[in-house]
Biopython code that builds the backbone (N, CA, C, O; Angstrom):
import numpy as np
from Bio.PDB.StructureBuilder import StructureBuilder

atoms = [
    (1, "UNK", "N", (55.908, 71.121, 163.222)),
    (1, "UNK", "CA", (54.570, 70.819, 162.791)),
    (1, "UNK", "C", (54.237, 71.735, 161.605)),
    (1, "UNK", "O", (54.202, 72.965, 161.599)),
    (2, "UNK", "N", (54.031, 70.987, 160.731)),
    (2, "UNK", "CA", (53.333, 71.593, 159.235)),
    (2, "UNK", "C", (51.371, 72.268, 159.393)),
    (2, "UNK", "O", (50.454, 71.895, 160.125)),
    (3, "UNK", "N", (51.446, 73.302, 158.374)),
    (3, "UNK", "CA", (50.136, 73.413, 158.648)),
    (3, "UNK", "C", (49.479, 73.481, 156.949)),
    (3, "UNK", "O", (50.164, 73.651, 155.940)),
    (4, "UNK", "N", (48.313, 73.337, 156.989)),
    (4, "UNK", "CA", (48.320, 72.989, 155.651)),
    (4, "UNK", "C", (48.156, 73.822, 154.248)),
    (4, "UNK", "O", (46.934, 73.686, 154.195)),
    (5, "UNK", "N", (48.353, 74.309, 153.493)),
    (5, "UNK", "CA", (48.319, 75.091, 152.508)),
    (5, "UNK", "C", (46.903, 75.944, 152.565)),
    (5, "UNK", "O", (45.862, 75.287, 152.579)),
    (6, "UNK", "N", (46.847, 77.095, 152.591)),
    (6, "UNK", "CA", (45.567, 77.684, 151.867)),
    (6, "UNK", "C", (44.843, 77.356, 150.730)),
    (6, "UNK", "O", (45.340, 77.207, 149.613)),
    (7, "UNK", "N", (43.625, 77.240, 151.023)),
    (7, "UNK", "CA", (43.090, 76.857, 149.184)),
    (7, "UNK", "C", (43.094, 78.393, 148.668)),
    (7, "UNK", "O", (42.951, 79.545, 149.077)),
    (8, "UNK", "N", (43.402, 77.494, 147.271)),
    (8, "UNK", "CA", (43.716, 78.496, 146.142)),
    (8, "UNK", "C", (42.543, 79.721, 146.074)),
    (8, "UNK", "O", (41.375, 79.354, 146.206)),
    (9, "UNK", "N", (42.831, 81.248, 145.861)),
    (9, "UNK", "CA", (41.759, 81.889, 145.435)),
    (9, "UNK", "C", (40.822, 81.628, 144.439)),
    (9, "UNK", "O", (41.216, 81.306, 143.318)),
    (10, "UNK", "N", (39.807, 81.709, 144.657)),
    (10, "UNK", "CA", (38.865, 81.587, 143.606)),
    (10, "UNK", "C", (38.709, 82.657, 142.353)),
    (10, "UNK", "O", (37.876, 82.372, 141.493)),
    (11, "UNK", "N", (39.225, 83.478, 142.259)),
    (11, "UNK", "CA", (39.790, 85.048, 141.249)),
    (11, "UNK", "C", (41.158, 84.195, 140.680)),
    (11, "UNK", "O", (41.408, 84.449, 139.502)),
    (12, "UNK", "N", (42.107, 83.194, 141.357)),
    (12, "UNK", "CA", (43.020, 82.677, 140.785)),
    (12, "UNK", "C", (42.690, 81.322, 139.782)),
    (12, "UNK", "O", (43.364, 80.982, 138.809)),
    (13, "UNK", "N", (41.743, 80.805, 140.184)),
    (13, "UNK", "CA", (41.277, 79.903, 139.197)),
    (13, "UNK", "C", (40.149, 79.990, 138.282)),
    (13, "UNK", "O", (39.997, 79.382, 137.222)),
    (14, "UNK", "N", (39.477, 80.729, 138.773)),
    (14, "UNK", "CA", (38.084, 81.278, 137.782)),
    (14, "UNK", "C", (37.844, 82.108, 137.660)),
    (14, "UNK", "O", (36.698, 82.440, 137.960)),
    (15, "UNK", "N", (39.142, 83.435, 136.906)),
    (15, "UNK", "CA", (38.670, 84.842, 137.120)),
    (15, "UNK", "C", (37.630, 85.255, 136.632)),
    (15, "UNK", "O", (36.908, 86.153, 137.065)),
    (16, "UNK", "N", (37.461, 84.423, 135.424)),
    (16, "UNK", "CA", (35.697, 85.042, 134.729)),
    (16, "UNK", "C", (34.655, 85.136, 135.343)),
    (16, "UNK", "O", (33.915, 86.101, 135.154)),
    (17, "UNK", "N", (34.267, 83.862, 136.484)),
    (17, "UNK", "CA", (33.504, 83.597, 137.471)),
    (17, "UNK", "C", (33.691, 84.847, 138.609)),
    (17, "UNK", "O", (32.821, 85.647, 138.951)),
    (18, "UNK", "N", (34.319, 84.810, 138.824)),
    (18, "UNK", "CA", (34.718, 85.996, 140.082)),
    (18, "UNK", "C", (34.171, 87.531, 139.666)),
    (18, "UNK", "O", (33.574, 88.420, 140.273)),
    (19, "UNK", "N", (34.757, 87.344, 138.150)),
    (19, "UNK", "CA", (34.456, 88.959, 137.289)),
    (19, "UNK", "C", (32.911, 89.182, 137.673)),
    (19, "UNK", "O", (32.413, 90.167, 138.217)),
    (20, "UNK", "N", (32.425, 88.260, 137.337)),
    (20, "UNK", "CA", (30.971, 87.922, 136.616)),
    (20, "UNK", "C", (30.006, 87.907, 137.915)),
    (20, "UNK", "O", (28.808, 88.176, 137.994)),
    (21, "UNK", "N", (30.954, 87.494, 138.933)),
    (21, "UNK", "CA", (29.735, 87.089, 140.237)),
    (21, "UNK", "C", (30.120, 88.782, 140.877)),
    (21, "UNK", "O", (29.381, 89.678, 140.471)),
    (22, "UNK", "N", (30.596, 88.940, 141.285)),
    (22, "UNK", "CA", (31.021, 90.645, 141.470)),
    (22, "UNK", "C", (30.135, 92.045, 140.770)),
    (22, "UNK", "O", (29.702, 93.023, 141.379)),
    (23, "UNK", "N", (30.072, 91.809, 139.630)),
    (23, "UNK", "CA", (29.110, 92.726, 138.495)),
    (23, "UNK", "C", (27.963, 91.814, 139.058)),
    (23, "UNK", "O", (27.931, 92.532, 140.058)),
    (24, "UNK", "N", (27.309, 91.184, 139.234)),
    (24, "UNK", "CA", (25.889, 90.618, 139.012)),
    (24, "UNK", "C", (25.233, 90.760, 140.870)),
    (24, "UNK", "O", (24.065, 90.788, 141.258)),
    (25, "UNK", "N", (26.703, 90.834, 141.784)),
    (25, "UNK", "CA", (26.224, 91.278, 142.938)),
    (25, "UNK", "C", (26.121, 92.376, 143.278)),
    (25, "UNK", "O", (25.227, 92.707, 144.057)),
    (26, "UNK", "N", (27.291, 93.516, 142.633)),
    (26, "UNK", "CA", (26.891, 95.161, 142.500)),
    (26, "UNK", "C", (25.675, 95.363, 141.809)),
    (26, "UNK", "O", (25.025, 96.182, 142.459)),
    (27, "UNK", "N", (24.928, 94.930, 140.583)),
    (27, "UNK", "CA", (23.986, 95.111, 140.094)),
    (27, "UNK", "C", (22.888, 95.063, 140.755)),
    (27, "UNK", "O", (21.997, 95.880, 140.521)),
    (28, "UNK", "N", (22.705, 93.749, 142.040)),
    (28, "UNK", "CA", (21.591, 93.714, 143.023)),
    (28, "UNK", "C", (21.858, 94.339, 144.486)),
    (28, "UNK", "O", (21.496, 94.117, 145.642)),
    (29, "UNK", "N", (22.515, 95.051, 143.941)),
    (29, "UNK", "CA", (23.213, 96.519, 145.488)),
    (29, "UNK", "C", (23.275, 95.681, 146.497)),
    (29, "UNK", "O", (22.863, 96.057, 147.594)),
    (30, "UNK", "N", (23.905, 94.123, 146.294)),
    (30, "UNK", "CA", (25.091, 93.434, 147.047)),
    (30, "UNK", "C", (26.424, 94.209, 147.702)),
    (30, "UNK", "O", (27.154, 93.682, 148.542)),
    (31, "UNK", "N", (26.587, 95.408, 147.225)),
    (31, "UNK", "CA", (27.895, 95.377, 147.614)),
    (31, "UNK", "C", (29.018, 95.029, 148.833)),
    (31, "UNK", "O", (30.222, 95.281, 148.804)),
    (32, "UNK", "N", (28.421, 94.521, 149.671)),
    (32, "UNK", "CA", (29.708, 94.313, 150.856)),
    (32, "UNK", "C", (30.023, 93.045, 149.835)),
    (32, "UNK", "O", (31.141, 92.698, 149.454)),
    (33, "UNK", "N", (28.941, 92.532, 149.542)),
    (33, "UNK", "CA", (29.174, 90.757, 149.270)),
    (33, "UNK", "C", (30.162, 90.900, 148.023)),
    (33, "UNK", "O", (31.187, 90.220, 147.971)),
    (34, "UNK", "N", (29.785, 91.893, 146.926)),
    (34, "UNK", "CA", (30.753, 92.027, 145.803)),
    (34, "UNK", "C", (32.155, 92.100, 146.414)),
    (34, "UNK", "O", (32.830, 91.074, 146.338)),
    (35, "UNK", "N", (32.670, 93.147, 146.993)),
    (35, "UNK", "CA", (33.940, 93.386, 147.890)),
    (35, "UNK", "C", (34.603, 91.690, 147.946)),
    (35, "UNK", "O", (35.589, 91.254, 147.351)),
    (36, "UNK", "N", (33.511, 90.859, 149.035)),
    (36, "UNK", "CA", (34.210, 89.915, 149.305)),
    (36, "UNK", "C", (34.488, 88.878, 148.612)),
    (36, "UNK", "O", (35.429, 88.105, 148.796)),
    (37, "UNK", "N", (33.269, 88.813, 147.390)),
    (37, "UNK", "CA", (33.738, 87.831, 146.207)),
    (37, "UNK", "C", (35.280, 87.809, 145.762)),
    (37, "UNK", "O", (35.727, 86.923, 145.033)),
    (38, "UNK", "N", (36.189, 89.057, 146.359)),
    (38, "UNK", "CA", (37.358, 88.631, 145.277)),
    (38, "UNK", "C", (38.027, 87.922, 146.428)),
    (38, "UNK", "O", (38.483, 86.890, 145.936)),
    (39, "UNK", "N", (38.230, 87.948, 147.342)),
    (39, "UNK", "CA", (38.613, 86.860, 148.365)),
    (39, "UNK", "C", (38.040, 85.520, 148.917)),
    (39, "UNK", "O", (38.250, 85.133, 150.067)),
    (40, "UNK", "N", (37.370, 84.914, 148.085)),
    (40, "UNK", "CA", (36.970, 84.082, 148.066)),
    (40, "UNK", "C", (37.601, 82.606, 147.934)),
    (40, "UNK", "O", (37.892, 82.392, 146.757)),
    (41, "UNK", "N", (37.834, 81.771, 148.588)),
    (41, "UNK", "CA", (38.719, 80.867, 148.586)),
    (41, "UNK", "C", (37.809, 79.170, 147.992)),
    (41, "UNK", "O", (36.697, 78.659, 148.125)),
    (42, "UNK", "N", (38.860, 78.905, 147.455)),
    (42, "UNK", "CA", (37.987, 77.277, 147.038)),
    (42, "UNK", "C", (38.349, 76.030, 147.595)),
    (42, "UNK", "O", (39.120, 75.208, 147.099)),
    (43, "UNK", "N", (37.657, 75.940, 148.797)),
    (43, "UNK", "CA", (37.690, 74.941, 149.712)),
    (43, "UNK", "C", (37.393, 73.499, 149.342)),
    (43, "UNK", "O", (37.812, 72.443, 149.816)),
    (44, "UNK", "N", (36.728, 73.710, 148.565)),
    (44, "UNK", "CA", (36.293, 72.177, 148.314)),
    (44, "UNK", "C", (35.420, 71.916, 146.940)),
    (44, "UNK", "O", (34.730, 72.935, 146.975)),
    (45, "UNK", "N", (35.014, 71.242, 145.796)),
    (45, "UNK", "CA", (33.931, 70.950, 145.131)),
    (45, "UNK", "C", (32.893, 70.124, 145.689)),
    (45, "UNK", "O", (33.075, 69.137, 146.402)),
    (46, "UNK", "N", (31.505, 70.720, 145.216)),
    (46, "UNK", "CA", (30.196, 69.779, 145.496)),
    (46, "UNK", "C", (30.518, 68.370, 146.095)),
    (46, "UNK", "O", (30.368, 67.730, 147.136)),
    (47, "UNK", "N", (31.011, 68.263, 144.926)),
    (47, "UNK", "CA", (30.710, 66.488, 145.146)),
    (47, "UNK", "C", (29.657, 65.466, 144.752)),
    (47, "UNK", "O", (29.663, 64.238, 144.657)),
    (48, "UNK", "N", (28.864, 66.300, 144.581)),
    (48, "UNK", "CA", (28.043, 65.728, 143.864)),
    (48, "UNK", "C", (27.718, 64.784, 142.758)),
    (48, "UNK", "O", (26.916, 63.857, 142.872)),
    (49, "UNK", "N", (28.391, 65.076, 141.676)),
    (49, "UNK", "CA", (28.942, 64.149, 140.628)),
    (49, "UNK", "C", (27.571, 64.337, 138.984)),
    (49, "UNK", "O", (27.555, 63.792, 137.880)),
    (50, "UNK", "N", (26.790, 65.201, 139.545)),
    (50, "UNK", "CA", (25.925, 65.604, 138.599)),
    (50, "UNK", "C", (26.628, 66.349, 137.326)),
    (50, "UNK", "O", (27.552, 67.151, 137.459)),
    (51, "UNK", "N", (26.127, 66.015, 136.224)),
    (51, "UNK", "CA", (27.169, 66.645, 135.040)),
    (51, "UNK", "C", (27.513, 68.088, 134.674)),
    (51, "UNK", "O", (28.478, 68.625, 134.129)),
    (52, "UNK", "N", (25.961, 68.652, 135.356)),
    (52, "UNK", "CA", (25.541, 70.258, 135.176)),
    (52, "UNK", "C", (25.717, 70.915, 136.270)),
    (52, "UNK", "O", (25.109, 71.953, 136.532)),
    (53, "UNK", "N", (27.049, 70.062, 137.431)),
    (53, "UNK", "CA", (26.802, 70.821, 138.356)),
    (53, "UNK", "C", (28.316, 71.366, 138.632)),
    (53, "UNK", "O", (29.071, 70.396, 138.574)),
    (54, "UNK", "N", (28.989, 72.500, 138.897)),
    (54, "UNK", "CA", (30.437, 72.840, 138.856)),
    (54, "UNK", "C", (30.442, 73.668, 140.239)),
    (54, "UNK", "O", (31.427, 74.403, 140.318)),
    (55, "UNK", "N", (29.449, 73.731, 141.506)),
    (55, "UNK", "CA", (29.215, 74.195, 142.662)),
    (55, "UNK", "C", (30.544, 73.931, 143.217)),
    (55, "UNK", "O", (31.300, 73.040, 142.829)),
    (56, "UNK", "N", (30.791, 74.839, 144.227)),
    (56, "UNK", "CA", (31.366, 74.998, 145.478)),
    (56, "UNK", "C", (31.610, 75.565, 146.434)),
    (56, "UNK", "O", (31.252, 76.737, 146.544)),
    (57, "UNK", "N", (32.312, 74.912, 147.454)),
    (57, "UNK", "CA", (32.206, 75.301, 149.171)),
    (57, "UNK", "C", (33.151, 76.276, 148.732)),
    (57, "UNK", "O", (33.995, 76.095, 147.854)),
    (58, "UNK", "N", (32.903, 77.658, 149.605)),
    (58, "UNK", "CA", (34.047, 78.234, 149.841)),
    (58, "UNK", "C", (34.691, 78.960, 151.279)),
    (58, "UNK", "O", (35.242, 80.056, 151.378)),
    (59, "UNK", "N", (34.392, 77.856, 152.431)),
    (59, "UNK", "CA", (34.313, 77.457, 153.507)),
    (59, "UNK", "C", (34.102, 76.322, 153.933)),
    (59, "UNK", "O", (33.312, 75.568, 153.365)),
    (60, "UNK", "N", (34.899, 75.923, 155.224)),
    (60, "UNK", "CA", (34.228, 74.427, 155.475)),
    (60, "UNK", "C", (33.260, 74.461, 156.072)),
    (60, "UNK", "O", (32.897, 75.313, 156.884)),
    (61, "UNK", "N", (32.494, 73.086, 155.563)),
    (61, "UNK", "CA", (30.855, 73.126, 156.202)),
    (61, "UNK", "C", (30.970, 71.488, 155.754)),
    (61, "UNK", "O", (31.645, 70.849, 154.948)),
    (62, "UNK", "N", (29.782, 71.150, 156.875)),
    (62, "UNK", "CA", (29.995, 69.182, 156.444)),
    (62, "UNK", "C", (28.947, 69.174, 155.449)),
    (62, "UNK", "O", (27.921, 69.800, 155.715)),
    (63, "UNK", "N", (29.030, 68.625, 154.451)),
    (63, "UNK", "CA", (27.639, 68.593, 153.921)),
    (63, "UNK", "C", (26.315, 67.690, 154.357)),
    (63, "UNK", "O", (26.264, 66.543, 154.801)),
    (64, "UNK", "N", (25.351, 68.565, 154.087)),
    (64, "UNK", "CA", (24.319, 67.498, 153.804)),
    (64, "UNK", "C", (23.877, 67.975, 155.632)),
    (64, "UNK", "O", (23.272, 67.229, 156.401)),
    (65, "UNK", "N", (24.302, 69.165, 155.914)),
    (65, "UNK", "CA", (24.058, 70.028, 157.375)),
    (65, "UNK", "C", (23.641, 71.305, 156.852)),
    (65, "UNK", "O", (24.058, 71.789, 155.800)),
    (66, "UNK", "N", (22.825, 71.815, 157.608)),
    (66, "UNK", "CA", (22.076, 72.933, 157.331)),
    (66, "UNK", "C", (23.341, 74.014, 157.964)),
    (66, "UNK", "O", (24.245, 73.684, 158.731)),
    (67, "UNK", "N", (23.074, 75.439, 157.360)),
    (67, "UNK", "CA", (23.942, 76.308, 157.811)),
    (67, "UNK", "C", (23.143, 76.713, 159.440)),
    (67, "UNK", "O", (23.753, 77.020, 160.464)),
    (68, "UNK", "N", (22.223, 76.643, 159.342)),
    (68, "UNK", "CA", (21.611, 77.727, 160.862)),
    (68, "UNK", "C", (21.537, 79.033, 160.739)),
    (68, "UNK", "O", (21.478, 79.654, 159.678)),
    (69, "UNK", "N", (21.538, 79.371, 161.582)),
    (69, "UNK", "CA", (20.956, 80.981, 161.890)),
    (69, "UNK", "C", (21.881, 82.009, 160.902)),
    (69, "UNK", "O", (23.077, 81.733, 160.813)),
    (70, "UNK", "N", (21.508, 82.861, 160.362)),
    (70, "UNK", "CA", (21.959, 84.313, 159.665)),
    (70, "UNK", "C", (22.414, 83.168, 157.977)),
    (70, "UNK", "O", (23.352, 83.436, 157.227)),
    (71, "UNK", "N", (21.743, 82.336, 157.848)),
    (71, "UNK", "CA", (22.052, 82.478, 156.488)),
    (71, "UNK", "C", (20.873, 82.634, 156.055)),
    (71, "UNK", "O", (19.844, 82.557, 156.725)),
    (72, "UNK", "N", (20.977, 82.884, 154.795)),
    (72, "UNK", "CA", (20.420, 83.373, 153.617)),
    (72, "UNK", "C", (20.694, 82.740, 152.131)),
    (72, "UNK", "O", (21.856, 82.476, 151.821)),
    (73, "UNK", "N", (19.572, 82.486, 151.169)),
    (73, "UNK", "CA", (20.281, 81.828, 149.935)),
    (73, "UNK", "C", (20.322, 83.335, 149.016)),
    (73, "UNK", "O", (19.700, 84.359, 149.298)),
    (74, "UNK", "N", (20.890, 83.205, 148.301)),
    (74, "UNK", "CA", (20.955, 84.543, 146.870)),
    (74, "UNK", "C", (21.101, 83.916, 145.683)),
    (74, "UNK", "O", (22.055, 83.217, 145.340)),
    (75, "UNK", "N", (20.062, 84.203, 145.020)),
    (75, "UNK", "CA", (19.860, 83.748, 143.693)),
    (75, "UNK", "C", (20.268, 84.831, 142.456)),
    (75, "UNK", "O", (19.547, 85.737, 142.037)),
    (76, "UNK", "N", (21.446, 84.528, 142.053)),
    (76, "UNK", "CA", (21.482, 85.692, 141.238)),
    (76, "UNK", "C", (21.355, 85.820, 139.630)),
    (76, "UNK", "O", (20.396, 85.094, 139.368)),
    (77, "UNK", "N", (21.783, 86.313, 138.551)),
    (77, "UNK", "CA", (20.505, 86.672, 137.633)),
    (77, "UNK", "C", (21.701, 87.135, 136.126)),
    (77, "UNK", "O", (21.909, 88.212, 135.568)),
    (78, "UNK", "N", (22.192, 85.906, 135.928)),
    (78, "UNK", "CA", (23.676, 85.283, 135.176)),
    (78, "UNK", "C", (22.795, 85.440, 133.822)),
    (78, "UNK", "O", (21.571, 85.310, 133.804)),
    (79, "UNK", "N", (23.837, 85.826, 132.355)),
    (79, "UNK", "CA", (23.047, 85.488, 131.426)),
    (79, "UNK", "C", (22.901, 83.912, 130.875)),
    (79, "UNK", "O", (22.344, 83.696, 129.799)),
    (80, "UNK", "N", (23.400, 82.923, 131.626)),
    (80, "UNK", "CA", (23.556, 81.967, 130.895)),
    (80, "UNK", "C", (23.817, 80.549, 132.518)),
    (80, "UNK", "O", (24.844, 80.614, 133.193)),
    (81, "UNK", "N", (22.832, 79.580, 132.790)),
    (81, "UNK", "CA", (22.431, 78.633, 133.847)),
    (81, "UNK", "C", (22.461, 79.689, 134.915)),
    (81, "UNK", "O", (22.204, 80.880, 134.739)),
    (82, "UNK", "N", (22.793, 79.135, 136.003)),
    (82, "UNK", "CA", (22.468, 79.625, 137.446)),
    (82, "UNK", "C", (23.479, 79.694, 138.445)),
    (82, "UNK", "O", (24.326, 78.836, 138.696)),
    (83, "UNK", "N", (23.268, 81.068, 139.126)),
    (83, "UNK", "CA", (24.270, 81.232, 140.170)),
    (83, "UNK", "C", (23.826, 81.565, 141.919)),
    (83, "UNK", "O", (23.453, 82.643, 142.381)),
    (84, "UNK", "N", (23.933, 80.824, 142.331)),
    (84, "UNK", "CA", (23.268, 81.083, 143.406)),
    (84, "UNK", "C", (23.866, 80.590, 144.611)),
    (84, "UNK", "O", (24.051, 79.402, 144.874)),
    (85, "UNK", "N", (24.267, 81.943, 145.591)),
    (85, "UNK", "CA", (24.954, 81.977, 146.669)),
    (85, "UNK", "C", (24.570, 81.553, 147.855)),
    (85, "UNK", "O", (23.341, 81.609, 147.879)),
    (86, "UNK", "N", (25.091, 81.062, 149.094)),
    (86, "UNK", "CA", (24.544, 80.907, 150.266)),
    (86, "UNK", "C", (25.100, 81.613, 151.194)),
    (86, "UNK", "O", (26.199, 81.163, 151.521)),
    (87, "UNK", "N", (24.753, 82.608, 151.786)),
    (87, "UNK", "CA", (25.728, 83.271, 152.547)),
    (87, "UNK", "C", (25.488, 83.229, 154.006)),
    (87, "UNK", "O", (24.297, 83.011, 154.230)),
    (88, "UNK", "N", (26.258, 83.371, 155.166)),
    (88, "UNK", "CA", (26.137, 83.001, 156.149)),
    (88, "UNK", "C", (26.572, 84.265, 157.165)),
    (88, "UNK", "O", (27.799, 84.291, 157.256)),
    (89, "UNK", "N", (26.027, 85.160, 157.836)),
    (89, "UNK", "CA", (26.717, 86.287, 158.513)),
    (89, "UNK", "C", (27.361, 87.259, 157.703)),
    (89, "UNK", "O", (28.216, 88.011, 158.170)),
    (90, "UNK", "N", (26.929, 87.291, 156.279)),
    (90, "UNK", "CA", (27.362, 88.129, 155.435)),
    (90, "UNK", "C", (28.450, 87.922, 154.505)),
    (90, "UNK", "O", (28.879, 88.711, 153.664)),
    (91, "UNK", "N", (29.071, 86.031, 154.938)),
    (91, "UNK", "CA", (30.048, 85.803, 154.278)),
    (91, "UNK", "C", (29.276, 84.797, 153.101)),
    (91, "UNK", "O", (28.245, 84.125, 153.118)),
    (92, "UNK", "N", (30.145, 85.015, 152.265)),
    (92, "UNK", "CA", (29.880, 83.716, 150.779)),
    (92, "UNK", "C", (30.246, 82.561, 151.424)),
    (92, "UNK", "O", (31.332, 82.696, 151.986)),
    (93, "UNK", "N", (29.663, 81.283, 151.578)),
    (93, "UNK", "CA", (30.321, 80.290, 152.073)),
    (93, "UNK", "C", (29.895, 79.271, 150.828)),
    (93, "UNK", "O", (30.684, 78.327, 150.794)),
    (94, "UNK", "N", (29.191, 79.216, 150.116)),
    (94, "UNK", "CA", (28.706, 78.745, 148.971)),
    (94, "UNK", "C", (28.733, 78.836, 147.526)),
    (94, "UNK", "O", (28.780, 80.040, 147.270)),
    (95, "UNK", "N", (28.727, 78.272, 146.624)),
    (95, "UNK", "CA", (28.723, 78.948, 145.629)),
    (95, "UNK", "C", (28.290, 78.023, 144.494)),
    (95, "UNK", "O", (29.074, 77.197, 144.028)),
    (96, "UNK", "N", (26.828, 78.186, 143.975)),
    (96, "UNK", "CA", (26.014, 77.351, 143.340)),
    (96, "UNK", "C", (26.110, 77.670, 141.823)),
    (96, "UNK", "O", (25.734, 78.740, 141.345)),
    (97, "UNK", "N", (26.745, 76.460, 140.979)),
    (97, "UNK", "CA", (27.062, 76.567, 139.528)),
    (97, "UNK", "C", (26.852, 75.966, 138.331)),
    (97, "UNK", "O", (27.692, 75.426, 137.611)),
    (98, "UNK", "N", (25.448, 76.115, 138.120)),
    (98, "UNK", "CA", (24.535, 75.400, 137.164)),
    (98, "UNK", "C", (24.442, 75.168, 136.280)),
    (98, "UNK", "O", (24.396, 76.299, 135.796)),
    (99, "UNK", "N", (24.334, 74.356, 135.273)),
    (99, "UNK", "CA", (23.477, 74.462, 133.807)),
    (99, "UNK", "C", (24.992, 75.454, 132.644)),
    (99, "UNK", "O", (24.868, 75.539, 131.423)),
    (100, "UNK", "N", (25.750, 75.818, 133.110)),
    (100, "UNK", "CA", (26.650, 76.344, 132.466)),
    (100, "UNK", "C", (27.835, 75.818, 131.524)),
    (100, "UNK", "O", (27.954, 74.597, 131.429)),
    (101, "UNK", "N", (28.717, 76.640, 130.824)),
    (101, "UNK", "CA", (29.617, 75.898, 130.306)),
    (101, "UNK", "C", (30.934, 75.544, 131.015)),
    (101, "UNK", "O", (31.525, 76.332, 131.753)),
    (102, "UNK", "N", (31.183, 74.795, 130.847)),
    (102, "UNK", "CA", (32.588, 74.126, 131.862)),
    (102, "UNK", "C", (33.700, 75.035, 132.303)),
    (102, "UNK", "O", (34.532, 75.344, 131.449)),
    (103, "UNK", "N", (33.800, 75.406, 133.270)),
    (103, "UNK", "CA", (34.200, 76.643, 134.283)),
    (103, "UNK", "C", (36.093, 75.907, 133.747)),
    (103, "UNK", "O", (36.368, 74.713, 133.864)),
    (104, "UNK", "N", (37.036, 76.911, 133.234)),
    (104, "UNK", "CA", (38.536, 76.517, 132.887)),
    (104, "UNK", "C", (39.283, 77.379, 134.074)),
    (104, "UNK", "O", (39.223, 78.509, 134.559)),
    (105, "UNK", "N", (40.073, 76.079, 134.258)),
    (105, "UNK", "CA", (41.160, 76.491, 135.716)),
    (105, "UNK", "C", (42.185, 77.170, 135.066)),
    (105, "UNK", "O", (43.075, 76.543, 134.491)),
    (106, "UNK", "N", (42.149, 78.646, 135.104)),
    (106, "UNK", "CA", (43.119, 79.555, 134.531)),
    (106, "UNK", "C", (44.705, 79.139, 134.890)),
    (106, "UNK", "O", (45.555, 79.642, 134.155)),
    (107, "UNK", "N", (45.122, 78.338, 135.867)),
    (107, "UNK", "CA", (45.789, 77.810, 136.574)),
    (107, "UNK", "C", (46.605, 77.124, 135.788)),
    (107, "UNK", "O", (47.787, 77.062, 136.126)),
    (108, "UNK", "N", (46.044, 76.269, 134.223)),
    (108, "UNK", "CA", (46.279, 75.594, 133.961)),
    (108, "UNK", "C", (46.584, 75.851, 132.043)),
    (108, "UNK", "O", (46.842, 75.041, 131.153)),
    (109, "UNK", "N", (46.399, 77.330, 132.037)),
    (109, "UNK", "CA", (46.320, 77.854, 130.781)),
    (109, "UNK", "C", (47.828, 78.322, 130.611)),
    (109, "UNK", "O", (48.636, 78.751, 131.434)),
    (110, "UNK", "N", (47.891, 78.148, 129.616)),
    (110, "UNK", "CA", (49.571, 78.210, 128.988)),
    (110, "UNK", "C", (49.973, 79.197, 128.849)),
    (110, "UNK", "O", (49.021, 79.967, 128.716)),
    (111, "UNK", "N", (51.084, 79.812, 128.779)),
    (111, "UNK", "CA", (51.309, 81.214, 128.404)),
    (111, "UNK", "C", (51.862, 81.361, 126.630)),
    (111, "UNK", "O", (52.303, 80.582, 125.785)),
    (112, "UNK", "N", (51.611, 82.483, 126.684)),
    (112, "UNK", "CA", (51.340, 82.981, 124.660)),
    (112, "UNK", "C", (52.996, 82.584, 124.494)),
    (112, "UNK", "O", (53.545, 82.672, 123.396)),
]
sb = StructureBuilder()
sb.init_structure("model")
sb.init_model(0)
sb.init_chain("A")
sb.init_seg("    ")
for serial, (resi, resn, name, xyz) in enumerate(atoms, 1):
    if name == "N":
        sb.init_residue(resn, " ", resi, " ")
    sb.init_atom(name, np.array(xyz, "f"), 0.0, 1.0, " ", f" {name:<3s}", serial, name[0])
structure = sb.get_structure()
């Protein structure tokens, strides 16, 4: 029996994002949450299909279900659209990505 691959880190496909959400959560004396931003895994996209929207799960959750008890939203304070976390028991399970410029899958960048 096979089991199924880990999703990719999120520091492996969007290190700028990762850089960026890390500094902007130490800045609001986030820090456990900074720590865990670099382990952050990318479970899934929105889905949504909105043009300005590049959000994602980084946990499973069904959508369109409320988290329940011990979450919290975090709005954080980007120079450029919006970033805003949902965290659940202290973990990132969310990750809200707005109004920005088109997030590049480092994954997919060539070497010099």
């Amino acid at each position: 029996m096979s089991t199924a691959p880990e999703p990719p880190l999120v520091r492996e496909v969007f290190p700028d994002l990762v850089r960026e959400l890390i500094g902007l959560l130490e800045a609001e004396g986030e820090r456990e949450l900074a720590i865990c931003a670099r382990d952050l895994r990318l479970v899934a996209a929105c889905g949504c299909s909105d043009d300005f929207c590049q959000s994602f799960r980084t946990a499973p959750h069904q959508p369109g279900t409320p988290y329940g008890p011990g979450h919290r939203c975090l709005p954080l304070l980007p120079a450029k659209g919006d970033l805003v976390l949902d965290v659940v028991d202290g973990r990132i399970v969310y990750v809200e990505v707005l109004f920005r410029e088109p997030l590049r899958d480092a994954r997919l960048r060539l070497p010099n």
